[in-house]
C-alpha positions in Angstrom: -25.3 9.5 -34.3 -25.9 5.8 -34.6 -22.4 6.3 -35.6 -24.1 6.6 -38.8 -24.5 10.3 -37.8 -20.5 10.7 -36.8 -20.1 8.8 -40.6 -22.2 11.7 -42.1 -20.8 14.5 -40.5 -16.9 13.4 -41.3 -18.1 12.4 -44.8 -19.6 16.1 -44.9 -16.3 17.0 -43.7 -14.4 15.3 -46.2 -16.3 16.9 -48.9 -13.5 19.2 -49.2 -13.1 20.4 -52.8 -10.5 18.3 -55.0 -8.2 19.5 -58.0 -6.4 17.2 -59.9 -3.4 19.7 -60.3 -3.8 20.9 -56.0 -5.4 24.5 -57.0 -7.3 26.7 -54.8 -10.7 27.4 -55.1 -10.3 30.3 -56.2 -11.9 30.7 -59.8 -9.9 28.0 -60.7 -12.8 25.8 -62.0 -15.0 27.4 -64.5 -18.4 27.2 -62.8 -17.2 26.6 -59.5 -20.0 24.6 -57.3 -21.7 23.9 -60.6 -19.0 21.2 -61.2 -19.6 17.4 -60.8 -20.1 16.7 -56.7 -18.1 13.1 -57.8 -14.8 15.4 -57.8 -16.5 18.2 -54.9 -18.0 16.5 -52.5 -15.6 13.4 -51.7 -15.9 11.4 -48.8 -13.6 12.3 -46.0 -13.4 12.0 -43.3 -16.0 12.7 -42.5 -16.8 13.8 -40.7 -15.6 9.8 -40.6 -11.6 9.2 -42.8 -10.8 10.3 -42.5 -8.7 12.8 -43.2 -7.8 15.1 -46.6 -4.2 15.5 -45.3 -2.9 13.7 -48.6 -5.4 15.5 -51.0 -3.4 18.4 -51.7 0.2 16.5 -51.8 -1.3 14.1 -54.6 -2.5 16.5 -56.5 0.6 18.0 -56.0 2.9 15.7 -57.3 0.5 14.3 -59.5 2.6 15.8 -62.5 5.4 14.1 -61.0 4.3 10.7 -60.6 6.2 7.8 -62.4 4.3 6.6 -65.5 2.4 3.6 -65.0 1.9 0.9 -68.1 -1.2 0.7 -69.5 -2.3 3.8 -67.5 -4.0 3.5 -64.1 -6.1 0.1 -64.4 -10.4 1.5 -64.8 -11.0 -1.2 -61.9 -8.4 0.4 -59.1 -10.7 3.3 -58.2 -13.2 0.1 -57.6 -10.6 -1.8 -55.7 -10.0 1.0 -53.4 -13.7 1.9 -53.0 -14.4 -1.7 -52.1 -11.5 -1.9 -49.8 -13.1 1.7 -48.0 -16.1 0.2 -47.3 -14.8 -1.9 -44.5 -13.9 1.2 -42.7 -17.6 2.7 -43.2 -19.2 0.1 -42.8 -17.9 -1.0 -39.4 -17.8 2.9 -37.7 -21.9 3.3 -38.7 -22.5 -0.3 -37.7 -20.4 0.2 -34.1 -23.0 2.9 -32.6 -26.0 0.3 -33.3 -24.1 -1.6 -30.9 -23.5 0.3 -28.6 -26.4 -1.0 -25.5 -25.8 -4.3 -26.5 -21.8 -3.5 -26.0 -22.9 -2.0 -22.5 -24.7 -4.8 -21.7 -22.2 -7.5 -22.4 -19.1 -5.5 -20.8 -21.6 -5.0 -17.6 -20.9 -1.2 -18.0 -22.7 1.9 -18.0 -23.8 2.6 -21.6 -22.2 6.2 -21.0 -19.3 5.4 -20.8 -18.8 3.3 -24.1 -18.4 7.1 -25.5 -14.8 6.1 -25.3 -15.1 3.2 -28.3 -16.4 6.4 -30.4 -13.9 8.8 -29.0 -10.9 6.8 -28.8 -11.0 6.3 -32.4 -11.9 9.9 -33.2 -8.6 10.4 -31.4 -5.9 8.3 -32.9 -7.5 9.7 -36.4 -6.7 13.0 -35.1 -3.1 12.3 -33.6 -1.9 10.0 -36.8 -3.6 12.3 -39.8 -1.1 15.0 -39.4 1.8 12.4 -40.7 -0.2 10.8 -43.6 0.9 12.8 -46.5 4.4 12.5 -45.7 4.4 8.6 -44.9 2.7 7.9 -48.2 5.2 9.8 -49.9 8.3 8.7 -48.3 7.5 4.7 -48.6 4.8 4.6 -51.1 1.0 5.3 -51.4 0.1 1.5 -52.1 2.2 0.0 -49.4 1.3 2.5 -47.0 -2.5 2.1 -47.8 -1.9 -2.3 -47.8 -0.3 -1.6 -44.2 -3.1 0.4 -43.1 -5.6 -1.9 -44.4 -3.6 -4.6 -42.1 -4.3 -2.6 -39.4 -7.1 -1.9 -39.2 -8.0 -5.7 -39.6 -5.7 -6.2 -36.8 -7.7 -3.7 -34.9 -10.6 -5.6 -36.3 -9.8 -8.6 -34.4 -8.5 -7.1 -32.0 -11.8 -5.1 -31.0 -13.8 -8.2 -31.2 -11.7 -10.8 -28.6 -12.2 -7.8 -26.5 -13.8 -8.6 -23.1 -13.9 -5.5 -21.4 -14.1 -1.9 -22.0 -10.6 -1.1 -21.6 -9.7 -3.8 -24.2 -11.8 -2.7 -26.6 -10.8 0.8 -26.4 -7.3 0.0 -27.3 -8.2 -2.0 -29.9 -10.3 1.3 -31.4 -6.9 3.1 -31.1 -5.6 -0.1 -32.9 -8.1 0.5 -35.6 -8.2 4.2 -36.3 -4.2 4.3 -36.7 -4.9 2.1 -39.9 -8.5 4.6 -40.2 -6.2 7.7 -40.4 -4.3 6.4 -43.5 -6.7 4.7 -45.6 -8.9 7.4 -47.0 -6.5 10.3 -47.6 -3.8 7.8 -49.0 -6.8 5.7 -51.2 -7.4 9.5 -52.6 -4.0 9.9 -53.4 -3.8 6.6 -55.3 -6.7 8.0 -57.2 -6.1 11.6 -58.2 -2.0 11.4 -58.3 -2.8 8.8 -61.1 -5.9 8.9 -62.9 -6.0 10.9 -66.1 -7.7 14.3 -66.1 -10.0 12.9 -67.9 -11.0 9.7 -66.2 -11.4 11.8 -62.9 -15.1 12.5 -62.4 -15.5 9.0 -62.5 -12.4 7.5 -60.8 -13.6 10.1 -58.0 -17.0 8.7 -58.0 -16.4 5.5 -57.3 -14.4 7.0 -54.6 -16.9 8.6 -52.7 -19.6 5.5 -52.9 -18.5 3.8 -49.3 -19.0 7.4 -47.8 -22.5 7.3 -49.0 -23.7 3.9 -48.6 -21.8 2.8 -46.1 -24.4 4.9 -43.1 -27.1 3.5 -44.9 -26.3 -0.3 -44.8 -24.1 -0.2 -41.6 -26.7 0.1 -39.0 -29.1 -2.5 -41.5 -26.5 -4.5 -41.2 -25.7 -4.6 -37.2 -29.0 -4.8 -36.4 -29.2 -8.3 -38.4 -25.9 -9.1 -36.8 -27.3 -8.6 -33.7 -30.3 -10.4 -34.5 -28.5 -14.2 -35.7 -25.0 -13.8 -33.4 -23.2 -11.7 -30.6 -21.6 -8.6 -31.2 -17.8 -9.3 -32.0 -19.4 -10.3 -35.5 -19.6 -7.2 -36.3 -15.7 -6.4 -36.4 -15.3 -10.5 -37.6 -16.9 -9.6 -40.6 -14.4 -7.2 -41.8 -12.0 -9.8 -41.9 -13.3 -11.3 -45.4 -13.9 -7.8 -46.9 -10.7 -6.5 -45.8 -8.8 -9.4 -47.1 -10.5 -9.4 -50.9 -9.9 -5.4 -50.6 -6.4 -6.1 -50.4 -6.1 -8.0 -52.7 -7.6 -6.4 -54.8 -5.9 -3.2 -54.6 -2.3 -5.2 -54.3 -3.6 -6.8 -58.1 -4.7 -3.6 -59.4 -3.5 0.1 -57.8 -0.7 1.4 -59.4 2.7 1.9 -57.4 3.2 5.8 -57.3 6.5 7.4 -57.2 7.0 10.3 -55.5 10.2 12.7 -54.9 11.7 12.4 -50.9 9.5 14.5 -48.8 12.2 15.9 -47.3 12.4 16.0 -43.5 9.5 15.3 -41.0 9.0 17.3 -38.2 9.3 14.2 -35.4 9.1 17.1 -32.5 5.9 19.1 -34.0 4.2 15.4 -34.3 4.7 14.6 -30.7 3.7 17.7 -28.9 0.8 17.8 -31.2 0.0 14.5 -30.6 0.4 14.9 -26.9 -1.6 18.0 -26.3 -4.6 16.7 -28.9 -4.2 13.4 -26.4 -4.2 15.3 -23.5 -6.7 17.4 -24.6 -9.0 14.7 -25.4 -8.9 12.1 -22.6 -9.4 15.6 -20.1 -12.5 15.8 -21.8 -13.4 12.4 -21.5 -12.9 11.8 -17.7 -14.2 16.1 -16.4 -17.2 15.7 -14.4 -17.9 11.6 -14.8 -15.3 10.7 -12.0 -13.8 8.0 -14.2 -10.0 9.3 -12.8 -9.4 11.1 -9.6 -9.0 14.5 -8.9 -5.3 14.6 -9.3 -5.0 12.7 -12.2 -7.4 15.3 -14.1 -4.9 18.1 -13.2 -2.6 16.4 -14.3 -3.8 16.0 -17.5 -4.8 19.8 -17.6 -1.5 20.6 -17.0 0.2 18.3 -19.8 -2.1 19.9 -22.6 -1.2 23.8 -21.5 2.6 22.6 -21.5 2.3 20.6 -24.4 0.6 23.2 -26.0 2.9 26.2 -25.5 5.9 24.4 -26.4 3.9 23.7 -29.5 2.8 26.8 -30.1 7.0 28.3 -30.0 8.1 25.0 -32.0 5.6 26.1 -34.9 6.6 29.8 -34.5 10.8 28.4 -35.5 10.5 26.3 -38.1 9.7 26.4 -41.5 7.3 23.4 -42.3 5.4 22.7 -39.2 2.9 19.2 -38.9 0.3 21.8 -38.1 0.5 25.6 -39.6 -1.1 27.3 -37.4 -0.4 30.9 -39.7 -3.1 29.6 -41.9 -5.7 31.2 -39.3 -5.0 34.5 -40.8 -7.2 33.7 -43.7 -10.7 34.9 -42.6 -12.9 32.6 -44.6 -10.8 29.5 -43.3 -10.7 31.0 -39.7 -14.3 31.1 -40.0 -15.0 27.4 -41.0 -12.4 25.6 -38.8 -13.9 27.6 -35.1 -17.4 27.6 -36.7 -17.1 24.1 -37.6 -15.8 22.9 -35.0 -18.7 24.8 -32.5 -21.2 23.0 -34.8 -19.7 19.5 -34.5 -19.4 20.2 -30.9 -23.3 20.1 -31.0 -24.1 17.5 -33.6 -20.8 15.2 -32.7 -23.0 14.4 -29.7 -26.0 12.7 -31.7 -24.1 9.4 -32.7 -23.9 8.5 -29.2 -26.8 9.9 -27.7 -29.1 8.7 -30.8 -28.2 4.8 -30.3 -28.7 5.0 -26.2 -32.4 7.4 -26.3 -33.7 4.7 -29.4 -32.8 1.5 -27.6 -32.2 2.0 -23.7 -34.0 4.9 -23.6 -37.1 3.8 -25.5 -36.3 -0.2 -25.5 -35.9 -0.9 -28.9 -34.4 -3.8 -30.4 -31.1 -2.5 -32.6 -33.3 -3.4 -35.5 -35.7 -1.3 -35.6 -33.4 1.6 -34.1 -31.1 0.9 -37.4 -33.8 1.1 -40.0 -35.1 4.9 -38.2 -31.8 5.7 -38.1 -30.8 5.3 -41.6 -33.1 8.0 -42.8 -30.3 10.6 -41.2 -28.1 9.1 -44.2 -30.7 9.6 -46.5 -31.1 13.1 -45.8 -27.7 13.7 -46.3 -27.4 12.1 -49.8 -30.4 14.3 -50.5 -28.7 17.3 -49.6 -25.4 16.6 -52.0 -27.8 17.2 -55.4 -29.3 20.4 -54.0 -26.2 22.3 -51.4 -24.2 23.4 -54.8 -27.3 25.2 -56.1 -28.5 26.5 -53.0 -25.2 28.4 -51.9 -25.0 29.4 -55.7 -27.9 31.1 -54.9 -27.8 32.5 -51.2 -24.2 32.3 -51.2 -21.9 30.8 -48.4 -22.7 33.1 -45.5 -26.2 32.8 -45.5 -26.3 29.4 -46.2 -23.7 28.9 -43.0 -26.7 30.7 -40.6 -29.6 29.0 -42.0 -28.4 25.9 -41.7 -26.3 26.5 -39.0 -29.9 27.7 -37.2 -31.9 24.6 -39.1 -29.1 22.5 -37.3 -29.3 23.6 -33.9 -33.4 23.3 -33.9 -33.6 19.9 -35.6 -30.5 18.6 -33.3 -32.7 19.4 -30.2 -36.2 17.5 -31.5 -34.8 13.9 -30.8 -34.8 15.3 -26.9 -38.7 15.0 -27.3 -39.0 11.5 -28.1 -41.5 9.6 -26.7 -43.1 5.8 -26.7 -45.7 7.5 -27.6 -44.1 9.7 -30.3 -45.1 8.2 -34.3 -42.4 6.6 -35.8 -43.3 8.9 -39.1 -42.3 12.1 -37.0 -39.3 10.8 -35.6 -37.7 9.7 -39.2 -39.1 12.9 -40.8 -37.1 14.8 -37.8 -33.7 12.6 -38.8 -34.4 13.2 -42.3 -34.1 16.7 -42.3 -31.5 16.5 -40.1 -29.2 14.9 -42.2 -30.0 17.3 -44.9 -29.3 20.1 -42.8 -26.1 18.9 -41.7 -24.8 17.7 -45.0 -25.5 21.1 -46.3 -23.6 22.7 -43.5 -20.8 20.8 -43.4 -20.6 21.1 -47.0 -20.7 24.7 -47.5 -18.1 24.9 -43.8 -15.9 22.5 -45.7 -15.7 24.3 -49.1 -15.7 28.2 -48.4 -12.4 27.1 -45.7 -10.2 27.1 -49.2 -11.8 30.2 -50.7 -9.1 32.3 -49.7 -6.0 29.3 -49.5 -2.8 30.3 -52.3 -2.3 26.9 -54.3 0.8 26.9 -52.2 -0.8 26.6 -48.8 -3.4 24.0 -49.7 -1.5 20.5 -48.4 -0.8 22.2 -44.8 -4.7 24.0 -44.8 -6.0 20.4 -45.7 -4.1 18.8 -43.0 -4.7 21.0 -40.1 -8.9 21.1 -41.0 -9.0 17.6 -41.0 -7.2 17.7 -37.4 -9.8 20.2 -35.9 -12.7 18.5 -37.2 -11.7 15.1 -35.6 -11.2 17.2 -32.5 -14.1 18.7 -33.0 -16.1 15.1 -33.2 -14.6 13.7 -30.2 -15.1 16.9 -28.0 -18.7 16.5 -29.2 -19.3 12.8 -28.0 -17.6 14.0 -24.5 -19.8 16.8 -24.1 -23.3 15.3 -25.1 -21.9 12.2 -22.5 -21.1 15.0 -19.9 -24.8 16.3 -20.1 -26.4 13.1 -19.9 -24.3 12.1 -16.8 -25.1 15.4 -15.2 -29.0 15.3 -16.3 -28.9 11.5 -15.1 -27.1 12.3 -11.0 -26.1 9.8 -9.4 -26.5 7.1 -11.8 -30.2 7.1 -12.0 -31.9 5.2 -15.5 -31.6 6.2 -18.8 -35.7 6.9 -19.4 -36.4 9.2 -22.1 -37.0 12.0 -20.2 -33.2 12.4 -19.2 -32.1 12.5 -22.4 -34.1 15.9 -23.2 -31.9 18.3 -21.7 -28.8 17.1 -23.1 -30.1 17.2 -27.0 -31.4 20.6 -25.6 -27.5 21.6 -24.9 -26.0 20.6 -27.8 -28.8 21.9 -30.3 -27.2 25.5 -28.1 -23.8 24.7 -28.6 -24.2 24.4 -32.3 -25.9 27.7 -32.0 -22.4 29.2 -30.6 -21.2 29.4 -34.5 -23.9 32.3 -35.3 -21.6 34.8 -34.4 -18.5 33.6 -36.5 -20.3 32.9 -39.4 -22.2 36.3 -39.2 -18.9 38.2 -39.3 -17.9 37.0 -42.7 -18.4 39.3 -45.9 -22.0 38.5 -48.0 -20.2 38.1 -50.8 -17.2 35.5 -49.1 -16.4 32.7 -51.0 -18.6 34.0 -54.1 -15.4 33.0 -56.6 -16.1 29.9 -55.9 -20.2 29.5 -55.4 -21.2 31.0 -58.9 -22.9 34.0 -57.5 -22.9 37.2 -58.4 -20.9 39.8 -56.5 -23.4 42.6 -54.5 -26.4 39.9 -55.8 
């Protein structure tokens, strides 16, 4: 992914169906994927926030929000767009920079996997409290705050002067990350008249779809004129006029207490998806020693059993992990999360095969790049009539299959390989991926009660971060072991690891196969038994 391709695939993740009043899918909009993709297909997390954690709760208490005079200004869905785009912006424009990052910190370009996956990670650990933070002190505050820091982290990540430094500063970052887009969404739909929606929501989803197409564009000139930490400098200005922008013109929800948070289920979560995470950074690279690894293996299985009887006691868990016995939802979180186990790998390997691998200038490896983002804008128009056709589960194969096959092509690259080919290949891809993730994304609420839908939300967009960052690991793991001892990044190394995660992603067959034909058909348009 330039991380234009980890964008995509959490902005395909985000596109998580939205209701204005928290309903399931289930028949409750006339037409189902025949409605406007402004209010289906919002941005997420994408793959990138990045999280849909606070979907569900605004709609929720959308009913229940103080009135606001005058009615929710026309220009705050703007404000909050424009304020989003900083985020976007800066995670596509961060993979582009990834050699150059390598090269300054005097480090091997494998191992700046953990400026992708430390992010990833604090999205992950902070998402699960999101909808309760942003209901207990306010949705604008909370989204200001985050907007704070993830300027902070801005700043942070470019005064960095080594690895480690910057890494923290990415954690830095994606703890404001986590907030912004699910709270910006709950500005937007707890407030905006039914009416106004479609459009309120399609402002919404603009930085998710432009922001992969000018991000690398714009780090590759960056790169050009000055050094690297511009690229995190520039967010500075943006973030500033965002703010104020959205402190001038967002409305200043009221919500009822939240009641109480569950402080213990947030840490062991957030311990074990830690745990779990940093193990799979550091297996097989030798970054930590022997022990150390153990260790860690042994902190995520006791984290994770005392989370698994914390869950089983109490009422309202961070993470409801009873929500697996809906099939369809089953279904899209372990075949999702298979999937992005394969294509979470291409926003790191992309950048290092374009520019080390093949020697070009972060220029010219942005504007090939880009085409992956074109492909998956393509795919928005066209995925609601295609599964209203096929329906979810064939859709789900196809593309799951069209994924796995067009993930593996970049493996092939050569000098020698025409530039045409290679953005035809990315094209496609994107399409492919969009459509997948889209169709994953949706059919995972086919089944959800209206009840159920703020926990189903939160623990999706939990997985598919996961399922990102375990992705970036394991395409780095391949490359390491295809590499030995350290040998140089030609582009012949880089063949059997696009090779392993085009198989990974082909792991999801199986789940997806075992769903009903008709599954999720409330909810595509198509006819039952058709």
């Amino acid at each position: 992914m330039d991380l234009g391709a980890v964008q995509r695939d959490r902005d395909a993740m985000k596109d998580q169906d939205l209701r204005p009043e928290g309903q399931s899918l289930r028949g409750d909009l006339p037409g189902g994927l025949n409605q406007d993709p402004a209010t289906q297909l919002a941005p997420g997390g994408s793959e990138t926030t990045p999280v849909d954690s606070t979907v569900a709760p605004a709609a929720d208490h959308a009913s229940q929000a103080a009135p606001i005079q005058g009615g929710l200004s026309r220009l705050a869905p703007v404000a909050i767009a424009s304020a989003l785009f900083m985020e976007f912006i800066d995670s596509t424009a961060l993979s582009t920079a990834l050699p150059t990052l390598a090269r300054s910190f005097h480090v091997d370009p494998v191992h700046l996997k953990l400026a992708l996956t430390s992010y990833l990670l604090a999205l992950a650990v902070v998402a699960p409290a999101g909808g309760w933070i942003a209901d207990r002190f306010g949705a604008r505050r909370v989204f200001l705050s985050a907007m704070g820091v993830f300027l902070l982290g801005s700043i942070c990540c470019g005064f960095s002067r080594s690895l480690p430094e910057l890494v923290a500063a990415r954690i830095l970052q994606g703890c404001g990350g986590a907030m912004m887009v699910p709270v910006g969404r709950l500005i937007i739909v707890g407030s905006t008249p039914k009416a106004r929606l479609v459009s309120a929501m399609a402002w919404f989803t603009t930085p998710a779809l432009v922001g992969p197409l000018v991000g690398p564009p714009i780090a590759g000139f960056v790169l050009g004129v000055a050094d690297w930490p511009w690229i995190f400098f520039i967010n500075v200005p943006v973030g500033l006029l965002g703010m104020l922008a959205v402190a001038r013109l967002a409305p200043n929800l009221q919500r009822p207490h939240p009641g109480r948070f569950d402080s213990l289920g947030f840490i062991l979560a957030g311990v074990a998806i830690s745990a779990l995470v940093v193990l799979a950074e550091t297996v097989g690279i030798g970054l930590f020693p022997l022990a150390v690894e153990l260790a860690l293996a042994v902190l995520l299985l006791a984290s994770g059993w005392l989370f698994l009887r914390h869950v089983s006691r109490v009422d309202k868990p961070i993470l409801d992990l009873s929500l697996l016995k809906y099939h369809t939802y089953r279904a899209s979180l372990t075949g999702g999360t298979l999937v992005r186990l394969g294509v979470g790998a291409t926003p790191f390997l992309t950048p290092l095969l374009l520019q080390v691998g093949l020697g070009w200038t972060p220029v010219k490896a942005a504007f090939v790049t880009i085409s992956i983002g074109f492909g998956a804008m393509s795919a928005r128009t066209m995925t609601r009539r295609i599964i209203s056709r096929l329906g979810f589960r064939s859709v789900l194969l196809l593309s799951g299959i069209g994924a796995a096959i067009l993930s593996t092509l970049p493996g092939f690259f050569r000098p020698a390989t025409p530039i045409w080919i290679m953005v035809a290949i990315m094209y496609l891809s994107g399409m492919v991926r969009s459509t997948q993730f889209i169709s994953a994304n949706t059919i995972a609420y086919a089944d959800i009660p209206t009840h159920e839908v703020t926990r189903a939300s939160t623990l999706a967009s939990v997985v598919q971060q996961i399922g990102l960052s375990l992705g970036v690991s394991f395409g780095a793991l391949m490359l390491t072991l295809t590499r030995g001892g350290g040998g140089a990044l030609t582009p012949d190394r880089f063949t059997v690891p696009f090779l392993m995660i085009g198989a990974s992603t082909l792991l999801a067959q199986p789940i997806y196969a075992a769903l009903n034909k008709d599954a999720g058909a409330e909810i595509s348009g198509r006819r039952v038994g058709t």
